[in-house]
C-alpha positions in Angstrom: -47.3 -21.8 -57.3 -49.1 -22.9 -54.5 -46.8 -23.6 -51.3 -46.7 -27.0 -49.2 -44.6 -26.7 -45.3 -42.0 -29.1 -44.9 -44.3 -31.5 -43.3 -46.8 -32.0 -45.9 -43.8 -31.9 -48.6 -42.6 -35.2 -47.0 -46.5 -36.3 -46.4 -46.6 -35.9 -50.3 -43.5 -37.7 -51.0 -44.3 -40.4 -48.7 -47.3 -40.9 -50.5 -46.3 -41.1 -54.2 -43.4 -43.4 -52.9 -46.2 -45.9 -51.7 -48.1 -45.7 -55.1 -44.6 -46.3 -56.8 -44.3 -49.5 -54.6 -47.9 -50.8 -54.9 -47.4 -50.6 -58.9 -43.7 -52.8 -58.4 -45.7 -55.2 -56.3 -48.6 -55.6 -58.7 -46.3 -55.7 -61.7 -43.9 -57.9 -60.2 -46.6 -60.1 -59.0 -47.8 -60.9 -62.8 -44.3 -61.3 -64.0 -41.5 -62.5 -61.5 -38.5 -60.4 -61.6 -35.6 -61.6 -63.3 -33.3 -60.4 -60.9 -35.4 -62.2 -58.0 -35.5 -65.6 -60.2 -33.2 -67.7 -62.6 -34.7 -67.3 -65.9 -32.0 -69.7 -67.9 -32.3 -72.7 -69.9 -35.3 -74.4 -71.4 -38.7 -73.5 -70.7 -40.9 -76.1 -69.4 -44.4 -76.3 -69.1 -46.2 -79.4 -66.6 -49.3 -79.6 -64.8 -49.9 -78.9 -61.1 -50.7 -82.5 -61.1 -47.3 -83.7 -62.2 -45.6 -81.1 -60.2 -47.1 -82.4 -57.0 -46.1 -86.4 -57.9 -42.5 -84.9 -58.6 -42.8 -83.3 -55.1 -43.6 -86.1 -53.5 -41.2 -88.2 -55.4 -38.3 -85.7 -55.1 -38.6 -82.7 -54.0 -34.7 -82.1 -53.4 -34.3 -82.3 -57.4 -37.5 -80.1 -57.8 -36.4 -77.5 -56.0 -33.0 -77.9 -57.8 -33.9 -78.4 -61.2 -37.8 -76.1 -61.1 -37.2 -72.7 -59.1 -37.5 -70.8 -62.4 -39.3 -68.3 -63.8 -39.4 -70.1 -67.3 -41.1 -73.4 -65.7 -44.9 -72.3 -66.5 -47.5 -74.6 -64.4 -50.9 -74.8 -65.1 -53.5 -73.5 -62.4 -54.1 -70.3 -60.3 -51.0 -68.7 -58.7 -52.6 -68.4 -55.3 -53.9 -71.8 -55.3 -50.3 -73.3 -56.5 -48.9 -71.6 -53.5 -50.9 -73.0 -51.1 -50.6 -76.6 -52.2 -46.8 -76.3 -53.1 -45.6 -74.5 -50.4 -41.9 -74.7 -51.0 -40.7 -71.4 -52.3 -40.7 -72.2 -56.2 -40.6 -69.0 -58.3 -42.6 -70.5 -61.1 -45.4 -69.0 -63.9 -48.8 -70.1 -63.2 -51.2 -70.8 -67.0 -54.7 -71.3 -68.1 -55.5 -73.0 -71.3 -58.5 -71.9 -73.4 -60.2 -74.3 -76.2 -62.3 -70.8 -77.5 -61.9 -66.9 -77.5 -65.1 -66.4 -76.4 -64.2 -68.2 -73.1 -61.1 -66.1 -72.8 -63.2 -62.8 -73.0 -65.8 -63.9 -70.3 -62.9 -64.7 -67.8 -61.8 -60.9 -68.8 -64.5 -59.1 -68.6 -65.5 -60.8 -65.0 -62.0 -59.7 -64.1 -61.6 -64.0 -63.1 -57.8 -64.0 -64.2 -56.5 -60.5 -62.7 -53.5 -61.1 -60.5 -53.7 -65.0 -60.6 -52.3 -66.2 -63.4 -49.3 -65.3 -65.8 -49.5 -67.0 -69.1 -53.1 -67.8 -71.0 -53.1 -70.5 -74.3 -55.0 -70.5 -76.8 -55.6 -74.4 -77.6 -58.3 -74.4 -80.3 -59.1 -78.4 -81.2 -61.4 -80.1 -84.2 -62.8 -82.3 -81.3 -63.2 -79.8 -78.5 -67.0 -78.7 -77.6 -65.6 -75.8 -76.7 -63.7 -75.0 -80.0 -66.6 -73.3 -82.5 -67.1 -74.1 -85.9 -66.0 -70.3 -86.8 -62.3 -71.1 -84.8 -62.0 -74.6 -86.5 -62.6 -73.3 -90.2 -60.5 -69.9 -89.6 -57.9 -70.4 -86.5 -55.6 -67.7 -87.9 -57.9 -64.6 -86.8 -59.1 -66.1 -83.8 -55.7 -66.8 -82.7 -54.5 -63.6 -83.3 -57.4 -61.7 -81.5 -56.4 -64.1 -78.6 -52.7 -63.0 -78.7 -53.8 -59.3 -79.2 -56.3 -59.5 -75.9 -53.3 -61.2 -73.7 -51.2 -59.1 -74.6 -53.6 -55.5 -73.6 -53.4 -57.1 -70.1 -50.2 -58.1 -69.8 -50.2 -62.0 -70.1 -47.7 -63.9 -71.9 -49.7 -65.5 -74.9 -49.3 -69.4 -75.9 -50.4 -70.6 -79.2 -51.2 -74.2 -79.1 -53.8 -75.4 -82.5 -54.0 -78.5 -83.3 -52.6 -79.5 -86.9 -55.5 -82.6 -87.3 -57.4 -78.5 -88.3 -55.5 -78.5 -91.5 -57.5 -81.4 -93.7 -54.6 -83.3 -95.0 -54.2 -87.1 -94.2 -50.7 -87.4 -94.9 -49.0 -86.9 -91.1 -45.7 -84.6 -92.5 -47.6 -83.1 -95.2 -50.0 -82.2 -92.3 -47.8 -81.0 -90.0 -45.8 -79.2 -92.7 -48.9 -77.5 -94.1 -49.5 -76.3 -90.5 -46.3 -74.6 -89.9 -47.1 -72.7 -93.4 -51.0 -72.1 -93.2 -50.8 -71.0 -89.1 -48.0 -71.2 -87.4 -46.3 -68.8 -89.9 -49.0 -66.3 -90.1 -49.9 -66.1 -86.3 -46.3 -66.2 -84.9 -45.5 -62.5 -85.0 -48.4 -61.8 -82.3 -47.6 -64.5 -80.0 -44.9 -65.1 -77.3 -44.7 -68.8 -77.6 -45.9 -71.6 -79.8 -46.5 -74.9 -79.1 -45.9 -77.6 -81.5 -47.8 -80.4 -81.2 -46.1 -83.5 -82.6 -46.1 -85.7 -79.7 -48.1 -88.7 -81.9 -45.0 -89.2 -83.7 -42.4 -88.8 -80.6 -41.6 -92.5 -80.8 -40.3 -91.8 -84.6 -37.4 -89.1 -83.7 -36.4 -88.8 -86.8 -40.3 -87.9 -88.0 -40.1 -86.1 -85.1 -37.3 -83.8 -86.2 -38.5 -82.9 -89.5 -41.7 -81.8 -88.3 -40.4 -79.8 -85.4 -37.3 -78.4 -87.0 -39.4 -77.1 -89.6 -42.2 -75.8 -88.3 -38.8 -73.9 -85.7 -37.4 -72.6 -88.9 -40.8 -71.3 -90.3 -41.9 -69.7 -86.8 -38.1 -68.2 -86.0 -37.9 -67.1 -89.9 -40.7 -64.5 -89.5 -40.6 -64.0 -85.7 -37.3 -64.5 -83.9 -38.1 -63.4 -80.7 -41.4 -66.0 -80.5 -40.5 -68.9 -78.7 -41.0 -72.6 -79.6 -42.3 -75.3 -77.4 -42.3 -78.9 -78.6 -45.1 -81.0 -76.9 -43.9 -84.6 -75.5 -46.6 -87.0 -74.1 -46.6 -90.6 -72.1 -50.5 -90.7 -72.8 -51.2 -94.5 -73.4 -53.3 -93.7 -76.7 -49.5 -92.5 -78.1 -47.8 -95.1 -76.7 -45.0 -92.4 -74.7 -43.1 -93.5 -72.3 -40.4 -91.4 -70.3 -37.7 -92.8 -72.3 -39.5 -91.9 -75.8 -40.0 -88.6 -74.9 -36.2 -88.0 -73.6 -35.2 -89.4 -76.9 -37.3 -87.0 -79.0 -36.5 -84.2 -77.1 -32.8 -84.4 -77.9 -33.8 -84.8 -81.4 -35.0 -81.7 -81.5 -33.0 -79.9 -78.7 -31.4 -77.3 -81.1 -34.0 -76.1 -82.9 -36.4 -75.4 -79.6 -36.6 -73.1 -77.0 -38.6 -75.7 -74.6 -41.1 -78.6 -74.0 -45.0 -79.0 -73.0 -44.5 -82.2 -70.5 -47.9 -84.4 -70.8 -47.5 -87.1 -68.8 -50.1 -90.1 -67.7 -50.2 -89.0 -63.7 -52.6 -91.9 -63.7 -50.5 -94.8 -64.0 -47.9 -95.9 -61.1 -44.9 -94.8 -63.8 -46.7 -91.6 -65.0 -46.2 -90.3 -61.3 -42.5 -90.3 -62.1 -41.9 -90.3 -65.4 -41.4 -86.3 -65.3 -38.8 -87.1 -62.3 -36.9 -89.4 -65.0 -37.0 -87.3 -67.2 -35.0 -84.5 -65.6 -32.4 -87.0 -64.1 -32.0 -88.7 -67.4 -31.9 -86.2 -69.8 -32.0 -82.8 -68.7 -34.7 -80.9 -70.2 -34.2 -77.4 -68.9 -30.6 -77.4 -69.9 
């Protein structure tokens, strides 16, 4: 056994301490702490964009109401920190339209230590979405979920139904939750449900979500469901819609995608009424 004085002992010791840290840092860094942030109620997902208006409009009740490790904005880490530079503890996301995009951004190392949570979002009408993903969605989500997950991100799936071909809207939406949300739930962390064309109906609103809930929870309890609200003028959403539709549904979900219009004077604080009105992260 080979024999080390006292001095190079602690040299050693020191050492391996350091390499224990850097790994804390780096892991912690991906994935804030829950002992460091407050990781209760609802999860919320909102752009950067939205974020900022908020700030501006309020940033008392942001700072309130958004220092949480389950609020999930979309952007780079290190470039949310520098343009909201008041000490929220939030997840930073990337959406992707394709898988192939996903593996580029991998294998160029782009998304190592900047962002947290990556979506899968593949859409009929997206360039980006190829004709291989729109006619089988199920594989291609699932390689997605299967890659996030070898390099620790937190996976979102987020398909549009309008890729099932069935013109009724609840049959639609109902032969979703069967055809894709049940089969690729098991491999994902969360998944969005994207009803926010009927939010102004909140009873149609309930049906779908509450059932595509049951079908997702029924063969993957720990995967958590998002429903998607929107104020974008070609829906018709206004703050008030979306509060309403998101108590509809409040017991069946574990949290909302916020879409709001940040181009219109009421879109810059409709996220702000929101939170005061209705309380989504409760």
């Amino acid at each position: 056994m080979p024999h080390f004085s006292n001095e190079a002992a602690s040299e050693r010791i020191c050492n391996l301490l350091a390499t224990i840290l850097v790994l804390m840092l780096c892991v912690g860094a991906a994935f804030p702490s829950h002992a460091t942030c407050n990781d209760n109620g609802k999860y919320l997902f909102v752009s950067s964009e939205t974020l900022k208006y908020s700030i501006i409009a309020n940033e008392r009740l942001i700072k309130e109401k958004l220092d949480r490790c389950n609020v999930i904005v979309g952007g780079r880490r290190d470039v949310f920190r520098a343009t909201f530079d008041i000490g929220l503890r939030v997840r930073t996301r990337f959406i992707y339209q394709s898988l192939g995009d996903f593996e580029n951004d991998l294998n160029s190392r782009k998304l190592q230590g900047i962002i947290d949570v990556v979506i899968y979002n593949p859409e009929p009408g997206f360039i980006n979405t190829t004709e291989e993903e729109k006619r089988d969605p199920v594989s291609y989500a699932i390689r997605f979920a299967k890659l996030a997950k070898e390099n620790g991100l937190l996976s979102v799936a987020a398909p549009s139904c309008r890729l099932i071909k069935e013109r009724d809207t609840l049959g639609r939406y109902q032969a979703c939750s069967v055809l894709i949300y049940r089969k690729i739930a098991p491999y994902y962390d969360f998944i969005d449900v994207q009803a926010q064309s009927v939010q102004s109906d909140p009873n149609l609103y309930r049906q779908i979500v509450s059932h595509a809930a049951n079908i997702i929870k029924s063969v993957s309890p720990k995967t958590k469901v998002i429903a998607q609200l929107s104020t974008v003028d070609s829906i018709g959403g206004n703050a008030a819609s979306m509060g309403e539709a998101a108590i509809a549904v409040r017991e069946w979900v574990d949290g909302y995608w916020i879409n709001v219009d940040n181009k219109s004077p009421d879109g810059k604080t409709d996220f702000i009424e929101l939170e005061n009105g209705y309380e989504l992260n409760k």
